[in-house]
C-alpha positions as CSV (number, residue, x, y, z in Angstrom):
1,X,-8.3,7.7,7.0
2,X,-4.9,9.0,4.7
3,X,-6.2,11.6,2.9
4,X,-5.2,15.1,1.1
5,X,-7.5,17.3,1.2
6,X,-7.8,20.0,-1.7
7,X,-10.4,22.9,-1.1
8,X,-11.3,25.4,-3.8
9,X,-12.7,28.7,-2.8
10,X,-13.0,31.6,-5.6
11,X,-11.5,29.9,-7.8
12,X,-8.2,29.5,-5.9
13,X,-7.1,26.6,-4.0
14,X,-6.6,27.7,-0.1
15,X,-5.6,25.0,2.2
16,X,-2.4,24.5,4.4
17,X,-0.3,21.3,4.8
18,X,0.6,20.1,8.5
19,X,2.0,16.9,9.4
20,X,-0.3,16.8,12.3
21,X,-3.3,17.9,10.1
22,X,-4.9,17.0,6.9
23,X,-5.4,20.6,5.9
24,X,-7.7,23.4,6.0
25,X,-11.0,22.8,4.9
26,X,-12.4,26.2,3.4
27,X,-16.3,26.0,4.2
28,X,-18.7,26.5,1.4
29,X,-15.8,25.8,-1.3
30,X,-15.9,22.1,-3.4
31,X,-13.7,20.1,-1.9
32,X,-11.7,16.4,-2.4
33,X,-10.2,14.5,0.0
34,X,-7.6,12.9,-2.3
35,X,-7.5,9.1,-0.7
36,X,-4.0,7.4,-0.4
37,X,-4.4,4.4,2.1
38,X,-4.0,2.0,-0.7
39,X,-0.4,3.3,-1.2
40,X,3.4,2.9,0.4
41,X,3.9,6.6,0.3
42,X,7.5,5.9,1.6
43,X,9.1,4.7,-2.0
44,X,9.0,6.5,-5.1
45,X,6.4,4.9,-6.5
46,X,3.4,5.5,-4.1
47,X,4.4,9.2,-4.5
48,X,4.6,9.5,-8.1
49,X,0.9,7.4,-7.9
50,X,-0.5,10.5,-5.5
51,X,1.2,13.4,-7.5
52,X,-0.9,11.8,-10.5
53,X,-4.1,11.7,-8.0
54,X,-3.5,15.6,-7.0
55,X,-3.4,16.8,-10.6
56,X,-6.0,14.7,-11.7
57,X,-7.9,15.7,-8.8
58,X,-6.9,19.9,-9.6
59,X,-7.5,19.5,-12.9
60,X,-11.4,18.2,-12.0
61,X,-11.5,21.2,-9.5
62,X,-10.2,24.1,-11.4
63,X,-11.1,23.5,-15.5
64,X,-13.6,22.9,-17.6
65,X,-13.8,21.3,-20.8
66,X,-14.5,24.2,-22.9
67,X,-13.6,27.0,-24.5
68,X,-13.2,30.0,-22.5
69,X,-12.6,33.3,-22.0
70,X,-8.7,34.5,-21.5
71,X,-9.7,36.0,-17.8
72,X,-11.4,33.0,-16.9
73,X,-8.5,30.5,-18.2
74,X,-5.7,32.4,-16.6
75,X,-7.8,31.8,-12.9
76,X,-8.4,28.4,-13.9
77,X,-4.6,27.6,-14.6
78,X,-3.9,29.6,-11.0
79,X,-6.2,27.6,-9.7
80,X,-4.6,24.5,-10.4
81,X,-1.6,25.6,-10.1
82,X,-2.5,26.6,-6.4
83,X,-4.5,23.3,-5.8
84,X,-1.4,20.9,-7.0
85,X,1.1,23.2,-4.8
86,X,-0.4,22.4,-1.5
87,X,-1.4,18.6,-2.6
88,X,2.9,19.0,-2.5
89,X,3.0,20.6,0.1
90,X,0.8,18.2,2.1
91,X,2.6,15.1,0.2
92,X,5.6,16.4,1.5
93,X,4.5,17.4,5.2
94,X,3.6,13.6,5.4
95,X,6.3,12.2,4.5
96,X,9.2,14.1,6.1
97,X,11.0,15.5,2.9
């Protein structure tokens, strides 16, 4: 299977992209595997397509849809900000960039 994975643990995203590897899976923490078998990730498109499917995916992961406390938002946005890093990272291990 082509998958990213994206692993949350403390509210911080902790995996590691390897071109040999689909990442670090974090044990205990929720997890996606971000699917992209149904795309040409060698043109533009298919990458654009699974950026937009790692920050949908981070947003799931790291926020909720209400109001919250400023502590609690700031870790949510470093969450996701972690989360769509390494999806990068991995996107870019995979495809040689």
């Amino acid at each position: 299977m082509k998958n990213i994975v994206i692993a949350v643990a403390s509210a911080l995203l902790s995996t590691a992209a390897s071109a040999n590897s689909s990442g670090i899976i974090v044990q205990g923490a929720p997890m996606v595997r971000v699917s992209y078998a149904d795309l040409n990730i060698r043109s533009s498109a298919g990458q654009a397509t699974l950026a937009g499917r790692i920050r949908s995916v981070a947003d799931t992961l790291c926020t909720e849809r209400n109001v919250a406390p400023l502590k609690v938002r700031l870790q949510q946005i470093k969450c996701y900000s972690s989360a769509v890093a390494s999806g990068a990272a991995q996107l870019d291990a995979i495809t040689d960039r």
